[in-house]
MARVEXZA-97308 format. One record per residue: residue in one letter; x, z, y of N, C-alpha, C in turn. Coordinates in pm, 1 decimal. Last residue first. Example, Ala and Ser with C-alpha at 12.3 -4.5 7.8 and 13.67 -1.06 7.14 Angstrom:
<rs>
{r "S" {1285.0 708.0 -225.0} {1367.0 714.0 -106.0} {1290.0 787.0 3.0}},
{r "A" {1319.0 780.0 -569.0} {1230.0 780.0 -450.0} {1320.0 780.0 -330.0}},
</rs>
This chain:
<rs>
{r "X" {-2439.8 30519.7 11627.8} {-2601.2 30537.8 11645.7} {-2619.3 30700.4 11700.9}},
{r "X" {-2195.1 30350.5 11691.7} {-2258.2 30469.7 11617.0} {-2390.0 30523.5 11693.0}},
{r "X" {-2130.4 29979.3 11555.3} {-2138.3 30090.3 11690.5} {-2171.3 30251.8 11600.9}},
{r "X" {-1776.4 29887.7 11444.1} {-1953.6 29924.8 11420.5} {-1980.5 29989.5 11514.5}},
{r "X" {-1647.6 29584.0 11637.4} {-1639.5 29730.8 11563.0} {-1782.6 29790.0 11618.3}},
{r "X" {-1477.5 29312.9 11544.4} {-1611.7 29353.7 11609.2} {-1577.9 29529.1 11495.1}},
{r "X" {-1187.4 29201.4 11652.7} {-1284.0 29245.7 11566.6} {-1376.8 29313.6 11606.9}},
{r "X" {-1023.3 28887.9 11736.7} {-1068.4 29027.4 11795.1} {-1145.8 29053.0 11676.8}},
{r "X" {-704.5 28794.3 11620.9} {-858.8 28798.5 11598.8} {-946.3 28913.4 11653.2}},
{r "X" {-399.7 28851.7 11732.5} {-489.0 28885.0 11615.1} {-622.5 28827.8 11668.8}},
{r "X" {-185.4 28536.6 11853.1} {-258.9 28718.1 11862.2} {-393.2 28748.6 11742.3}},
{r "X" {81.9 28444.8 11655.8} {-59.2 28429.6 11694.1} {-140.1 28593.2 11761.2}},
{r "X" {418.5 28487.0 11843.3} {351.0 28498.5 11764.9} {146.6 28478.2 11804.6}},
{r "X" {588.2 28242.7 11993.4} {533.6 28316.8 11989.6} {398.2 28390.9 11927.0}},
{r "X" {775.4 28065.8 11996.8} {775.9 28118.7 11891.2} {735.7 28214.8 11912.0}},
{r "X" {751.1 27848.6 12205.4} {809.9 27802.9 12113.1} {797.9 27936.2 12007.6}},
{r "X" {462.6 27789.3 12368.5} {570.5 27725.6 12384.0} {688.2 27740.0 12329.5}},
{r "X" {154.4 27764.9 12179.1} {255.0 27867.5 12190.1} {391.7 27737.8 12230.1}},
{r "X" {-47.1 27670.0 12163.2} {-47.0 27640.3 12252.0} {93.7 27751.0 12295.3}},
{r "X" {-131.3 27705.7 11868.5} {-128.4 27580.9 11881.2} {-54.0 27553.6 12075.0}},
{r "X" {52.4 28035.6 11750.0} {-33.1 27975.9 11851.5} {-28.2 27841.8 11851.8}},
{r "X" {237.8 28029.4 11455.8} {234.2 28058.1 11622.1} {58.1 27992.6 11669.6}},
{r "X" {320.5 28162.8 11234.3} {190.6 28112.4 11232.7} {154.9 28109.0 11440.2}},
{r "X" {599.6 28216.3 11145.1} {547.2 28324.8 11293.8} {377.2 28298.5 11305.6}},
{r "X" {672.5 28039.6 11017.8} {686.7 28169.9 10980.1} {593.5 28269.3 11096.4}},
{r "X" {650.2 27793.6 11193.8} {544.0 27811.2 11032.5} {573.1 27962.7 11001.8}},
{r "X" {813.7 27878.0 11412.3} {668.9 27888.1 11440.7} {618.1 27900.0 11309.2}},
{r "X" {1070.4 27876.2 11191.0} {1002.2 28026.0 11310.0} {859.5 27981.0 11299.1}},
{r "X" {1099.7 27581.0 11160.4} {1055.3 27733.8 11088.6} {1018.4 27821.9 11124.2}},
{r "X" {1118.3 27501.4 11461.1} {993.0 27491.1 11365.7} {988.4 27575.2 11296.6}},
{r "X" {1334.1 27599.7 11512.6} {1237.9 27657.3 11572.3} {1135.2 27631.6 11507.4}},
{r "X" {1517.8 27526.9 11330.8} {1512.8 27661.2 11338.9} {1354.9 27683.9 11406.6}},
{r "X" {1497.4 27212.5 11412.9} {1458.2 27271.8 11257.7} {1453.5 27414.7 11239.1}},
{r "X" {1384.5 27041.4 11635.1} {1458.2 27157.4 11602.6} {1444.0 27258.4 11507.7}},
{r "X" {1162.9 26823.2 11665.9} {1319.5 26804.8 11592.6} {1401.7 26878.1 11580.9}},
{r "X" {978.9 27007.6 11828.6} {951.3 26948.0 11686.4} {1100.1 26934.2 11610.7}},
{r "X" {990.9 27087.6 12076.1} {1084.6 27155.5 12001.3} {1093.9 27085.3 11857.0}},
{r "X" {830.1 26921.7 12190.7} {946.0 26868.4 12238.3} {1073.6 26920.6 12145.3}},
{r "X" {598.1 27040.2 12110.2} {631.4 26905.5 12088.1} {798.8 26888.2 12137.1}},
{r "X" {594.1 27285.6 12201.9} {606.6 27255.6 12089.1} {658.6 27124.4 12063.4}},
{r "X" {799.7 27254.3 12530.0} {668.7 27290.0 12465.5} {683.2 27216.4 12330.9}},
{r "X" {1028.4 27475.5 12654.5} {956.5 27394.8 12636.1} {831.9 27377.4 12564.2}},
{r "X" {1304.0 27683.9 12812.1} {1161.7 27690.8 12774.1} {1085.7 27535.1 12766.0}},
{r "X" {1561.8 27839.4 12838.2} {1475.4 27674.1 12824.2} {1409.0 27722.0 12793.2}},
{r "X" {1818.0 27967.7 13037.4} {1698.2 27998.9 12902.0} {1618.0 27821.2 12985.3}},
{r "X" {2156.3 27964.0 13111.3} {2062.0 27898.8 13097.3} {1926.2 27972.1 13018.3}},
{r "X" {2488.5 28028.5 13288.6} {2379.6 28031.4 13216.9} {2196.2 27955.9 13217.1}},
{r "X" {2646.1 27895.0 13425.8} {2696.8 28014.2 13349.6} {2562.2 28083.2 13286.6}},
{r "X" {2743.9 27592.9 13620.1} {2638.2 27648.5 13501.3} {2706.0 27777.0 13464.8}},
{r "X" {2906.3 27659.4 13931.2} {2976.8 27613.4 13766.3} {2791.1 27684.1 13713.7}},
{r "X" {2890.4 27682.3 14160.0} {2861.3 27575.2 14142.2} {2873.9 27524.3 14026.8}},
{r "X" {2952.8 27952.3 14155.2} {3075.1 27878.5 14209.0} {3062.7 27755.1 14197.0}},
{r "X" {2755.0 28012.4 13922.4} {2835.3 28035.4 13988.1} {3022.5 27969.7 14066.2}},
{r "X" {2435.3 27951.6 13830.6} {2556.7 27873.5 13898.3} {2582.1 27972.9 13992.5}},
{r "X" {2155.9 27989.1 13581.3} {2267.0 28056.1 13681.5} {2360.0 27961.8 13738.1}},
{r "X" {1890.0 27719.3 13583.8} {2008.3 27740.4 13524.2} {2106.7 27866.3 13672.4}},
{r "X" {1594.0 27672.3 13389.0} {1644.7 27714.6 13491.8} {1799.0 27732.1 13457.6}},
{r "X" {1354.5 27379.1 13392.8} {1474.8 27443.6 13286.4} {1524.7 27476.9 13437.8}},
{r "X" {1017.4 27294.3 13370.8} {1134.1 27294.9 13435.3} {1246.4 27411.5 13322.6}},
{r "X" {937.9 27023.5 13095.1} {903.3 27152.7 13170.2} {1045.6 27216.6 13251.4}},
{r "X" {965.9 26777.1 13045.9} {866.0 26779.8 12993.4} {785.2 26962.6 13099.4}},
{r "X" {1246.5 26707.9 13207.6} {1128.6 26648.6 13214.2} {986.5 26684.2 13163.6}},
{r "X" {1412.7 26821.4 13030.3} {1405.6 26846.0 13197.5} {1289.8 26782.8 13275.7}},
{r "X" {1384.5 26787.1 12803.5} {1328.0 26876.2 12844.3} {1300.4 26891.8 13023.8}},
{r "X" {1498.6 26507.9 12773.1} {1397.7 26512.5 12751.7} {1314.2 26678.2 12818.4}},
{r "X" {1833.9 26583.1 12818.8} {1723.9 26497.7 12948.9} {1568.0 26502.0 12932.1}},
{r "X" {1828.7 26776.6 12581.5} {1832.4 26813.7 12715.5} {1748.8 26754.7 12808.4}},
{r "X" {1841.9 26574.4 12377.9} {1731.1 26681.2 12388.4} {1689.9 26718.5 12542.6}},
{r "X" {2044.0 26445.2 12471.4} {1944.5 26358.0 12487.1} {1786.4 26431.7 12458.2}},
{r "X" {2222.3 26623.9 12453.9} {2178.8 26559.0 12588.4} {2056.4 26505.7 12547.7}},
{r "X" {2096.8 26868.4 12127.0} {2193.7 26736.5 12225.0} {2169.1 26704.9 12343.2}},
{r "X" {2156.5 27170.4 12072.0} {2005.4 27088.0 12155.0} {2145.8 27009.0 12229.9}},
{r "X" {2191.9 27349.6 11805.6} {2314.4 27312.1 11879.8} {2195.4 27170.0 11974.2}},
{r "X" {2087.6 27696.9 11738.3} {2098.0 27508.3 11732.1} {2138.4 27477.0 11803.9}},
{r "X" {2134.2 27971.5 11781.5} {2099.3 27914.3 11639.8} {2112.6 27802.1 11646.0}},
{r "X" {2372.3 28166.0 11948.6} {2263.5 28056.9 11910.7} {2248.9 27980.3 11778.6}},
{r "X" {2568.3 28364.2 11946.8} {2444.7 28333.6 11881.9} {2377.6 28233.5 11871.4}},
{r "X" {2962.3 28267.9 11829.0} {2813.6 28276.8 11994.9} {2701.6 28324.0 11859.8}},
{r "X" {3147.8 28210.0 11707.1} {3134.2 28307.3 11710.0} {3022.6 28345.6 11743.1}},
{r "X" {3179.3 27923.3 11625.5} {3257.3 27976.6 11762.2} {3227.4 28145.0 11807.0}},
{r "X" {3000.3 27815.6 11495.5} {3130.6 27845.2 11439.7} {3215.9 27884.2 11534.9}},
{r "X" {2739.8 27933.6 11638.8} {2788.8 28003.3 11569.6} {2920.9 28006.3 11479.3}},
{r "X" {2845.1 27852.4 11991.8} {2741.5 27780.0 11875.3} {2813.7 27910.8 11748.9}},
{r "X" {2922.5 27858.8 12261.6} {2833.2 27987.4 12215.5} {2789.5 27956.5 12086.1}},
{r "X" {3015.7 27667.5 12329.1} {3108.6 27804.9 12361.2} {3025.2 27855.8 12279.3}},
{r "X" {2828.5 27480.5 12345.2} {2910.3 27450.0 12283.2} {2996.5 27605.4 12311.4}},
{r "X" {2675.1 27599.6 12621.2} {2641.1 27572.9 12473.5} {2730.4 27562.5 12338.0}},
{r "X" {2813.3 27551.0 12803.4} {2826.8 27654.4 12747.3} {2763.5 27692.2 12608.4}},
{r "X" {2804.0 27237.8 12774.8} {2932.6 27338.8 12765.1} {2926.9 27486.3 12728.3}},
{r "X" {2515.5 27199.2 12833.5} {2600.3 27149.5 12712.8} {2778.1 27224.3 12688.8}},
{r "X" {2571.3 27297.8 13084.0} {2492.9 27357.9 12973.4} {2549.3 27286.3 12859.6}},
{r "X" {2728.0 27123.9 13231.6} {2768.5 27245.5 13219.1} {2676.0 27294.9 13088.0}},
{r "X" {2601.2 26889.2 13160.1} {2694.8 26884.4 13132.0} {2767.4 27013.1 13125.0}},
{r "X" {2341.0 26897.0 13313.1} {2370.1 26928.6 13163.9} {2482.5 26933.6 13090.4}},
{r "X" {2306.3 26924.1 13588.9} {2326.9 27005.2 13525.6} {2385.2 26991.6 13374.0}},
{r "X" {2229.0 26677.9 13676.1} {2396.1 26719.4 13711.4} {2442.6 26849.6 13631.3}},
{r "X" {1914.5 26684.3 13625.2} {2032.0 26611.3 13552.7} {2200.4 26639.2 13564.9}},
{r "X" {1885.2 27052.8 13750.2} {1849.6 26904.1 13728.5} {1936.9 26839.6 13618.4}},
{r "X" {1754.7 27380.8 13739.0} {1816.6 27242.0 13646.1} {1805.0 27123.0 13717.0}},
{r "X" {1644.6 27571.1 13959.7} {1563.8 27434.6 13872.0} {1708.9 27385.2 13821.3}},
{r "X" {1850.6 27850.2 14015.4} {1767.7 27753.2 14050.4} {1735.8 27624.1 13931.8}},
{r "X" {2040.5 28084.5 14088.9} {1929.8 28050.3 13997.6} {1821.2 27952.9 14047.7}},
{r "X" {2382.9 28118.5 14225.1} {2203.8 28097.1 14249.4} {2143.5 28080.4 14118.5}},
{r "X" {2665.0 28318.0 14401.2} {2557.1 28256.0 14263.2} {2426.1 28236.2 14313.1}},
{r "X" {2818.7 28321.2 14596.7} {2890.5 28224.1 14549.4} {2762.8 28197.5 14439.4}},
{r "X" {2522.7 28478.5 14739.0} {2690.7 28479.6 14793.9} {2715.5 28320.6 14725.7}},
{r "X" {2280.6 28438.8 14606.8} {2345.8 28551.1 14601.8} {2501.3 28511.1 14652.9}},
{r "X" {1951.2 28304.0 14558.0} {2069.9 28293.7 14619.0} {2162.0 28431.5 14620.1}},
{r "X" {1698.0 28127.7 14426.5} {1753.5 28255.5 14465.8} {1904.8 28239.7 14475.2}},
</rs>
């Protein structure tokens, strides 16, 4: 998707260097939210395992969401906790809670 000077499109490798930047802007001794600080070498791994989208404006990264899959999140110590706290799904891509158990309900006669 396209908008004048901005797009949203697939990540590639040319990308990470901006993400890793804004990343680094946003880590919590810098004020930002994010909870973990995901190295290149996290990065190249995701770009590969599932697509990563990134804003560009003016050809500059200005934003990012990742999405991956458990495995890839394993070495990220926030997210793991979450999932053991959250009891996620085996097929949950990073912290989404289990859905309940359907229950059988009595009929009435």
């Amino acid at each position: 998707m396209r908008t004048d000077d901005r797009e949203i499109v697939q990540a590639t490798a040319e990308d990470i260097g901006g993400i890793l930047g804004l990343q680094g802007r946003n880590l919590p001794h810098r004020d930002g939210a994010l909870s973990a600080r995901l190295p290149r070498g996290w990065l190249e791994a995701a770009l590969a395992d599932m697509p990563v989208t990134v804003a560009r404006k003016q050809g500059r990264v200005v934003g990012y969401p990742i999405s991956a899959s458990r495995e890839a999140y394993r070495g990220v110590p926030v997210v793991a906790a979450t999932l053991r706290a959250w009891d996620a799904a085996p097929n949950a891509s990073s912290a989404a809670p289990r859905a309940p158990e359907p229950t059988t309900m009595p009929s009435h006669a």
